[in-house]
C-alpha positions as CSV (number, residue, x, y, z in Angstrom):
1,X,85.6,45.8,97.2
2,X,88.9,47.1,95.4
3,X,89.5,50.8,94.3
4,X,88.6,50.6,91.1
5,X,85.1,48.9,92.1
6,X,84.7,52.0,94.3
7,X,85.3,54.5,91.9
8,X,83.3,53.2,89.0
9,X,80.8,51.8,90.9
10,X,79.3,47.9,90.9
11,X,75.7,46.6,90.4
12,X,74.2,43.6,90.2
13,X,70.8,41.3,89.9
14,X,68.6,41.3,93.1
15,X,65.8,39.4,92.1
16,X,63.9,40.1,88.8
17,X,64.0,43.9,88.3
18,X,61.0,45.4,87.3
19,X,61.9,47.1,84.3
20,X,65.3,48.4,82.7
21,X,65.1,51.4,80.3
22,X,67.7,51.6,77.9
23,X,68.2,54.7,76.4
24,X,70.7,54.1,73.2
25,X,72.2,56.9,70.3
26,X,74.3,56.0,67.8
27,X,76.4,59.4,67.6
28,X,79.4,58.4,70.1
29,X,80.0,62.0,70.7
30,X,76.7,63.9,70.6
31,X,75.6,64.4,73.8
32,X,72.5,66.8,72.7
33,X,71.2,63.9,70.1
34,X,71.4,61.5,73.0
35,X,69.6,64.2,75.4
36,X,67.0,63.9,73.7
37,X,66.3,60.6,73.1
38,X,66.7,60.3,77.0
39,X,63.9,62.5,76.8
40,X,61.7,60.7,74.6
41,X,63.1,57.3,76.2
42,X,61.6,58.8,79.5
43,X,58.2,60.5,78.3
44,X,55.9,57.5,78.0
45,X,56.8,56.7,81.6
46,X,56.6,59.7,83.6
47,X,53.6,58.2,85.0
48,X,56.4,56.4,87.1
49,X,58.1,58.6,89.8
50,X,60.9,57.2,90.3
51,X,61.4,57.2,86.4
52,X,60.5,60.9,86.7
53,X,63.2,61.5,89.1
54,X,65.8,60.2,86.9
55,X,64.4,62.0,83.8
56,X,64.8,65.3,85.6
57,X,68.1,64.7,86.3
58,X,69.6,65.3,82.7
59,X,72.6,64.3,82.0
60,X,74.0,64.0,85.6
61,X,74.3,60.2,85.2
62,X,76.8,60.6,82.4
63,X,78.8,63.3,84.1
64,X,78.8,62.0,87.8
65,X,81.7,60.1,89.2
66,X,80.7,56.7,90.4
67,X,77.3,58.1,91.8
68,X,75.1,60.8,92.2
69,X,72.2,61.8,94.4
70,X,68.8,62.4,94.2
71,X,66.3,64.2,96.6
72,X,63.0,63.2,97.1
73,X,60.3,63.6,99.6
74,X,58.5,61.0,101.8
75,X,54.7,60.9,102.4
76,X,55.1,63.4,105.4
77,X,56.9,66.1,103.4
78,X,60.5,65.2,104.6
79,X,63.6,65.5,102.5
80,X,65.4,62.5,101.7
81,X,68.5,62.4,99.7
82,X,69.2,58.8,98.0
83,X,72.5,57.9,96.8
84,X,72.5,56.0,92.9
85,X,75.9,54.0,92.6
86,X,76.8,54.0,88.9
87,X,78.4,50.8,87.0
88,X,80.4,51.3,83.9
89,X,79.8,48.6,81.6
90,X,82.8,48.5,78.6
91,X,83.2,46.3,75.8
92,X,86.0,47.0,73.5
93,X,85.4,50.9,73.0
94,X,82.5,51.3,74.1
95,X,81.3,52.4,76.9
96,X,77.6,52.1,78.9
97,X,76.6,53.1,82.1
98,X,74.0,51.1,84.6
99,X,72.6,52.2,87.6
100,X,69.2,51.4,89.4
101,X,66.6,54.4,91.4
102,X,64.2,52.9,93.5
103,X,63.6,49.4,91.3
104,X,64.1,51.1,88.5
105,X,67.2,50.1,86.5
106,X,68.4,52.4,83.0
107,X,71.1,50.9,80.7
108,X,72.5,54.5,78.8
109,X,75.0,54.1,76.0
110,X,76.0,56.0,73.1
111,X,77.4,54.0,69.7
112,X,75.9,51.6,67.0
113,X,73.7,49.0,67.3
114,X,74.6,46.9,64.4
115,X,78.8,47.8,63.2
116,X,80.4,44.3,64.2
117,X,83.8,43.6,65.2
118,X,85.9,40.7,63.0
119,X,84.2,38.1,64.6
120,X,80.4,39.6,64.2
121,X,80.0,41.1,67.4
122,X,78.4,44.4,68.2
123,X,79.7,46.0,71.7
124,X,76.0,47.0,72.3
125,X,74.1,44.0,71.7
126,X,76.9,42.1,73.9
127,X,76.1,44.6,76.8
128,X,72.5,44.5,76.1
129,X,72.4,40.6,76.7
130,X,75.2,40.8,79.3
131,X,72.4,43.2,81.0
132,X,69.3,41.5,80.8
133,X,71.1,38.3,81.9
134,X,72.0,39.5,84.9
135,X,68.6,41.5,85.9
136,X,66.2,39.7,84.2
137,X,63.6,42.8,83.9
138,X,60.0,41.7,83.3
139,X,59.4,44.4,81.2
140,X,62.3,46.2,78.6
141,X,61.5,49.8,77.9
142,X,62.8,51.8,74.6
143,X,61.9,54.4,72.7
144,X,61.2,52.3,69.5
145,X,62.9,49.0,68.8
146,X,65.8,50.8,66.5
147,X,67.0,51.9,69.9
148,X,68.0,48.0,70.4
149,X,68.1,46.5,67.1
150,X,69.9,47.5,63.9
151,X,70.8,44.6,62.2
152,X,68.9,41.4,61.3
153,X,71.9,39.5,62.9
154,X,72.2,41.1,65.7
155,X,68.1,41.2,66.3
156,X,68.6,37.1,66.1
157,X,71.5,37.2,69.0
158,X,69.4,39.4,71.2
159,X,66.4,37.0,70.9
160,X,68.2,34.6,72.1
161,X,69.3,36.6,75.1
162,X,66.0,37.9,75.9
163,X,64.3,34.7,75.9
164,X,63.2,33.1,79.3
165,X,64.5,37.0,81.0
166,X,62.3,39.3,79.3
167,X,58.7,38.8,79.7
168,X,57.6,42.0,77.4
169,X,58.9,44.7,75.6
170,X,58.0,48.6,76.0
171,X,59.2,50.4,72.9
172,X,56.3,52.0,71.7
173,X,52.5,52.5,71.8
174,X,51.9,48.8,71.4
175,X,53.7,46.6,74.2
176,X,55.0,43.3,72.8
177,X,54.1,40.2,75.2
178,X,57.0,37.5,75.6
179,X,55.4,35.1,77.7
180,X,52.0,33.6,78.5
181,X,49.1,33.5,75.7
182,X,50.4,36.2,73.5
183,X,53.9,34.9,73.5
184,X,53.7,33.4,69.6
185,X,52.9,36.7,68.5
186,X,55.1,39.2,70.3
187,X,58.1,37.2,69.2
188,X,56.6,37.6,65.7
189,X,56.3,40.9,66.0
190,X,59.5,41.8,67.5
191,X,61.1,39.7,64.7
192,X,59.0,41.8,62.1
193,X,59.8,44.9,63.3
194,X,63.7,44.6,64.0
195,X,63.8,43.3,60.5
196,X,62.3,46.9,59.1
197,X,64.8,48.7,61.7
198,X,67.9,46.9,60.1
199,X,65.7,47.6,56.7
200,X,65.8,51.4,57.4
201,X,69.0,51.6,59.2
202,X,69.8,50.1,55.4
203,X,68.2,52.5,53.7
204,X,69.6,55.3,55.6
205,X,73.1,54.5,55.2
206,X,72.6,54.4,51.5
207,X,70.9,58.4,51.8
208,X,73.8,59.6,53.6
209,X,76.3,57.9,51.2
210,X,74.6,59.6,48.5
211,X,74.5,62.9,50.3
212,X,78.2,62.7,51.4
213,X,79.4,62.0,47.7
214,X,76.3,65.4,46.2
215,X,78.4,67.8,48.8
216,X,81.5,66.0,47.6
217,X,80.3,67.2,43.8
218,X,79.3,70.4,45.6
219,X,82.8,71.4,46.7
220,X,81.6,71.3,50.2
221,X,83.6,70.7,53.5
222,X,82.1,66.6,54.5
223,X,82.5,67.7,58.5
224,X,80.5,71.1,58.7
225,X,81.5,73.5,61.0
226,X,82.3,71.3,63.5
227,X,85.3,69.7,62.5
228,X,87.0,72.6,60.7
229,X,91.3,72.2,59.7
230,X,93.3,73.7,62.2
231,X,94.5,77.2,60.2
232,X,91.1,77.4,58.4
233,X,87.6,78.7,58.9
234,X,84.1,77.6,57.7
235,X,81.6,79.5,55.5
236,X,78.3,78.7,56.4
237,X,77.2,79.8,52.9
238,X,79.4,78.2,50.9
239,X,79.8,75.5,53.3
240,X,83.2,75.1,52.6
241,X,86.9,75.6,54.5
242,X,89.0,78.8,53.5
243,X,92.5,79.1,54.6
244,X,92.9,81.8,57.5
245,X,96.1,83.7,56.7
246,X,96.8,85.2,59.7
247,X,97.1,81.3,61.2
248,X,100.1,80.9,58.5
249,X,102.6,81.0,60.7
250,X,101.2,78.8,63.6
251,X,100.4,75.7,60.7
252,X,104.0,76.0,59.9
253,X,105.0,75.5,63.2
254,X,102.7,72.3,63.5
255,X,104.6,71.1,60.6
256,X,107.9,71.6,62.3
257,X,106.3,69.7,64.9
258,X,105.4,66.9,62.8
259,X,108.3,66.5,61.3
260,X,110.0,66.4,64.6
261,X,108.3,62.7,65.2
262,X,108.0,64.1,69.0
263,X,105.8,61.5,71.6
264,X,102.0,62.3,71.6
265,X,102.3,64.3,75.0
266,X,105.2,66.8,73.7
267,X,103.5,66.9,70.4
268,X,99.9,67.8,71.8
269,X,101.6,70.1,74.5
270,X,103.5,71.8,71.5
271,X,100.1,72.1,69.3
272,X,98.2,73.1,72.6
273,X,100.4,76.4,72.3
274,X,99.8,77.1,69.1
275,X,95.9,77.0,69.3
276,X,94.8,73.8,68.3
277,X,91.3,72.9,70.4
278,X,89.6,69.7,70.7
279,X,86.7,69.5,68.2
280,X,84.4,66.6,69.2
281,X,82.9,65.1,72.6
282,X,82.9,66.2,75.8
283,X,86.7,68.3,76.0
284,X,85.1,70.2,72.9
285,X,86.5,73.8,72.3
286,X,89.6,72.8,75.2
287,X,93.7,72.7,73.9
288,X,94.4,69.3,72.7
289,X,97.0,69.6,75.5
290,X,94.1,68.6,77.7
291,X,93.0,65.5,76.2
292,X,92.5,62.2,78.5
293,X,93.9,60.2,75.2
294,X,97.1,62.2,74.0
295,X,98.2,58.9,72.0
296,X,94.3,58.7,69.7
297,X,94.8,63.1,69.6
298,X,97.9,62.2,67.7
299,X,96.8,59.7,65.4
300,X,93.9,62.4,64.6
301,X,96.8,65.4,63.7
302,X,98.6,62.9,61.5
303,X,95.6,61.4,59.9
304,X,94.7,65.0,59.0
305,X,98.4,66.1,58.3
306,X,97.5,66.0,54.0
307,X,95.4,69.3,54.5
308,X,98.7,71.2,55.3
309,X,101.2,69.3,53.7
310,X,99.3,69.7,49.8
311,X,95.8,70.7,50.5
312,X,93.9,67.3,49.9
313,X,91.9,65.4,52.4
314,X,90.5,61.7,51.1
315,X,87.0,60.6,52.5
316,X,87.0,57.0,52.6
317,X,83.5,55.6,53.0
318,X,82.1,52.4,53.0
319,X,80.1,51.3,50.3
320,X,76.5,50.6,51.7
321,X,74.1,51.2,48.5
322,X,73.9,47.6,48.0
323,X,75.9,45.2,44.9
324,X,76.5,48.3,43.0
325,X,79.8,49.5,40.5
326,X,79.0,53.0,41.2
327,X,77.1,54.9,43.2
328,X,76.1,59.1,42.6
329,X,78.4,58.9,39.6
330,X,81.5,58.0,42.0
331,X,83.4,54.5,41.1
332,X,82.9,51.7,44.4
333,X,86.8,50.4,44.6
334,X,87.0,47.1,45.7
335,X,89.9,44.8,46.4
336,X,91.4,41.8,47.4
337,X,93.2,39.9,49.4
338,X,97.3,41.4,49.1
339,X,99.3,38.0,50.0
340,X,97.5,36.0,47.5
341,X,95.5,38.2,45.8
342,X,91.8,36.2,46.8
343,X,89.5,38.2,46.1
344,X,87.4,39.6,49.6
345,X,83.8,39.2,49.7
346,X,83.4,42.8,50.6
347,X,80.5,46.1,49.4
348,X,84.2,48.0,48.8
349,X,84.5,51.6,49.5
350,X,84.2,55.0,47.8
351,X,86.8,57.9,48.3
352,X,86.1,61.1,47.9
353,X,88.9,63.7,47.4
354,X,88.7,67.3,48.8
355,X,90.9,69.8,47.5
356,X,91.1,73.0,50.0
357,X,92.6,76.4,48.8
358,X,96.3,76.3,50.6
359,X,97.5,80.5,51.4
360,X,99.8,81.4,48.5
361,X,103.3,79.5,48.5
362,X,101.8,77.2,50.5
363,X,101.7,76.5,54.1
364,X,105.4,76.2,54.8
365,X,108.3,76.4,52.7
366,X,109.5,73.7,50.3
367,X,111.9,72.0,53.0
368,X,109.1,72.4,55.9
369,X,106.4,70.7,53.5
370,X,108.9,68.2,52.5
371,X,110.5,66.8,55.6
372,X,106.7,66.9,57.0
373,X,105.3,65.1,54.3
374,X,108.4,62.1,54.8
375,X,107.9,62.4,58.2
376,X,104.2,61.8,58.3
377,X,104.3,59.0,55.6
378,X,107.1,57.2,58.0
379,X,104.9,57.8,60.8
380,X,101.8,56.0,59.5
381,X,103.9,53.3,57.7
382,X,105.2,52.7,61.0
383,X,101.6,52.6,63.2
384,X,100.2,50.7,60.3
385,X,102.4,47.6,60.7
386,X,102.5,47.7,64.3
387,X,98.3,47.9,64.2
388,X,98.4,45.3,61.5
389,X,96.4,47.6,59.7
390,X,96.5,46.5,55.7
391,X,95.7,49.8,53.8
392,X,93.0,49.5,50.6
393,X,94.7,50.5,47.4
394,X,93.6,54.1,45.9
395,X,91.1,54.9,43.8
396,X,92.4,55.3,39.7
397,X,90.4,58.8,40.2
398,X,92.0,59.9,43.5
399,X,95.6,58.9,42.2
400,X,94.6,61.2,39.3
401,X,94.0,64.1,40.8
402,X,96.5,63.6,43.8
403,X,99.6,65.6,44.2
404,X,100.7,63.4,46.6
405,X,99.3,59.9,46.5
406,X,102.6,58.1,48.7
407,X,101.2,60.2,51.2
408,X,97.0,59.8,51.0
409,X,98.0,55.4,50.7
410,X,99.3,55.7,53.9
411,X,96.8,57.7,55.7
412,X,95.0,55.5,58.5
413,X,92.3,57.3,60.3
414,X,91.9,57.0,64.1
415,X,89.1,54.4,63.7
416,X,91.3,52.5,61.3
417,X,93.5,52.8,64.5
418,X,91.0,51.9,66.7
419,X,90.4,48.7,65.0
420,X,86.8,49.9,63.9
421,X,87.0,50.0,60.5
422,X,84.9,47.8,59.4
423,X,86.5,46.9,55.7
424,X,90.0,46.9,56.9
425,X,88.8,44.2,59.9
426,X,86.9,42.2,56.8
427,X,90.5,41.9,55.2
428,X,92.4,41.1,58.0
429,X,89.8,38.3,59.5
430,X,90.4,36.4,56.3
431,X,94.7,36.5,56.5
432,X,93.8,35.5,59.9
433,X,91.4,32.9,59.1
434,X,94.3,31.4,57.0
435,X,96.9,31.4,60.0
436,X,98.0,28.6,62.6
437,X,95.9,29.9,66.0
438,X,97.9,30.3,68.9
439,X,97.5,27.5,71.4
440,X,96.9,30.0,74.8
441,X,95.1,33.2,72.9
442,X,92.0,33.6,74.7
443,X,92.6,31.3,77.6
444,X,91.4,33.1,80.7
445,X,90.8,32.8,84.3
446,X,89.9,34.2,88.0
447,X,91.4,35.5,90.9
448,X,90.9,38.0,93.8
449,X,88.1,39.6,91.8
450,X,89.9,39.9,88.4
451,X,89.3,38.1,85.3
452,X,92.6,37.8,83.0
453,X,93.4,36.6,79.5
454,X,95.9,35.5,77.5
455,X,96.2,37.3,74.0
456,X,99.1,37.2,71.7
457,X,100.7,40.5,71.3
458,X,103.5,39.2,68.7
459,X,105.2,36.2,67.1
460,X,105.8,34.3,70.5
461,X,104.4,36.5,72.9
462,X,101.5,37.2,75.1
463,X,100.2,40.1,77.3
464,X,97.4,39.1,80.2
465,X,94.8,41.0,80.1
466,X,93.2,42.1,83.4
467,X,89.7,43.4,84.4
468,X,87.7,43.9,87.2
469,X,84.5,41.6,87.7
470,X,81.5,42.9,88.8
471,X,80.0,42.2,92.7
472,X,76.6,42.1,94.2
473,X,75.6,45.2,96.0
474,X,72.3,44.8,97.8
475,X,69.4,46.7,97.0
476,X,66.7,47.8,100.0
477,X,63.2,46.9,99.3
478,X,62.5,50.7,97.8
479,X,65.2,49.5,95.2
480,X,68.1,52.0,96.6
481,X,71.4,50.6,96.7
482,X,72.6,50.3,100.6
């Protein structure tokens, strides 16, 4: 076994397993949502010791590195302390754990069931299958189906996983038979009910578009109090950001900064000093000095650089109310194709412009704000062409009422970044759908325990891709790894 198989930890099939309890939120960064769905995941099998072990654990799982232990007692009152390897399962961004207690094997994860990548695939679903495929549980327990389907599509490619490997599913009061006489009508079922999870995960996306664009009309801050502007602070009855004056000083220095186009590490070390704290996940409240991804910190400062430079911040959302022109009053902007102008067969998007009160002659002084404001603009012209990253064109009402709508076209979030935007990757599969494939992209192979893979990383080049596969680790007959 390498080091980085025995620091992340490697599990495998031994036999059927038993059961596998996934426990699934869609918040990436809420570790209290997904707390308690563990919770509810584990409350229709306490019943189960060995499940009950594990659900008295918390979030130890999560936080552990490469396992954790558990104490139990045997029959004649003796301690016993059991060691739990944990596997980390990735795929693209996202990240899972697996790890089995006594025969009992949990898949947690935390991100979307139903977003797709370019090429329709959700990292969960492709986990999920990759999973069951390998353990082959006879029974599959959730707390409701949503937890494992979101999306018609995706409900179909997990079928197809599950079939011949799953013999019921547990999500619910009402188990759903896969196999013997009952079969016909636990696959209807299951098909039934994913189709009214993907119909309400619908229907909610539609609510919370409407409700981001009535606090939009409301003048309130779209993050809360948990995402507040560095330099301003949040009034829970107004619900809105106010500048802080006393920070004055320390925004203009992160401008300076910015403008300096320093690397992400001297940046964040820079910004560190001046106060800036991480404001999501699990580094939440330390200096962004800290951060285990200095290069995504960065592309969150710049993306959020409009709030000092002119006191704007655009809201780009996706469009998910259905073949509408407008939706809460607020124009959907669609767009097409920019080489040849075909038009994309997209929902489009709606932006949403926040103006935030700026402290009286601004944040900085003309020159400050200026060479900022070039720099930043440079910045993201630069990280968009390297990230192939094909900006949508603004709104007529945002370039209205923008004092500075060079700088909001250039503005990429860090999930446009990250390559999970979902209209952006829409209009780049189809340029790409046009273009000559590369003969060796995707070509792959084995050796010494590592799986590598050719991908083109420019015009004439390629960068191989290595990752570690997985082993078998035997598993005693109580279901303990050995």
């Amino acid at each position: 076994m390498n080091e980085t198989q025995r620091k992340r930890g490697s599990l495998t099939q031994y036999g059927r397993a038993a059961g596998l309890w996934i426990v699934r939120e869609s918040d990436e960064n809420d570790r209290l949502l997904f707390d308690a769905m563990r919770h509810n995941t584990y409350a229709q099998s306490l019943d189960i010791p060995a499940v009950q072990a594990i659900s008295e654990l918390g979030m130890l799982p999560f936080d552990c590195d490469g396992s954790f232990v558990v104490l139990r007692e045997r029959e004649d009152g003796t301690p016993v302390l059991d060691t739990v390897v944990v596997e980390e399962v990735k795929r693209g961004r996202t990240r899972a754990i697996l790890f089995c207690y006594q025969g009992s094997w949990h898949l947690w994860m935390m991100g979307s069931a139903a977003k797709e990548d370019e090429k329709g695939i959700n990292e969960f679903t492709e986990i999920l299958i990759d999973v069951i495929g390998r353990l082959r549980p006879v029974s599959l327990y959730a707390n409701s189906i949503s937890r494992l389907i979101r999306s018609q599509k995706q409900a179909d490619i997990l079928k197809v996983g599950m079939r011949d490997n799953v013999d019921r599913i547990v999500a619910g009061s009402a188990p759903l038979s896969l196999v013997g006489e009952q079969a016909d009508f636990g696959w209807m079922s299951l098909t039934l009910l994913g189709t009214m999870a993907a119909m309400e995960r619908n229907w909610i996306a539609a609510r919370l578009l409407t409700g981001r664009i009535a606090k939009h009309r409301r003048g309130e801050w779209p993050w809360g109090a948990d995402q507040v502007p560095f330099g301003y602070v949040y009034d829970k009855q107004t619900r809105t950001v106010k500048p802080d004056p006393s920070k004055r000083e320390r925004v203009e220095q992160l401008l300076r900064l910015l403008a300096d186009n320093l690397p992400p590490a001297d940046l964040l070390d820079g910004v560190g000093d001046l106060g800036m704290t991480i404001r999501r996940g699990k580094q939440k409240g330390r200096p962004v000095s800290s951060s285990v991804n200095p290069t995504m910190t960065q592309h969150a400062i710049y993306s959020m650089a409009s709030v000092w430079i002119c006191g704007e911040y655009l809201l780009r959302l996706k469009n998910t109310a259905g073949p509408v022109d407008s939706v809460g009053g607020v124009p959907v902007v669609r767009f097409g194709d920019h080489e040849d102008d075909v038009e994309v067969d997209s929902a489009g998007e709606v932006q949403l412009l926040h103006l935030l009160d700026v402290p009286d002659g601004g944040w900085a002084p003309s020159e400050v704000l200026t060479a900022a404001r070039q720099a930043v603009i440079a910045w993201h012209t630069r990280r968009n062409a390297a990230r192939r990253i094909r900006m949508r064109p603004l709104a007529p009402q945002v370039l209205a009422s923008s004092s500075a709508p060079d700088l909001l076209s250039v503005l990429a979030t860090v999930t446009m970044h990250g390559n999970g935007d979902e209209i952006a990757q829409q209009v780049l599969g189809v340029v790409r759908g046009r273009r000559t494939g590369s003969l060796l992209a995707g070509r792959g192979w084995t050796q010494d325990g590592f799986r590598y893979e050719l991908r083109v990383a420019q015009a004439g080049t390629y960068d191989i891709v290595r990752s570690t596969l997985l082993t078998a680790v035997p598993v005693s007959t109580d279901g303990a790894a050995r």
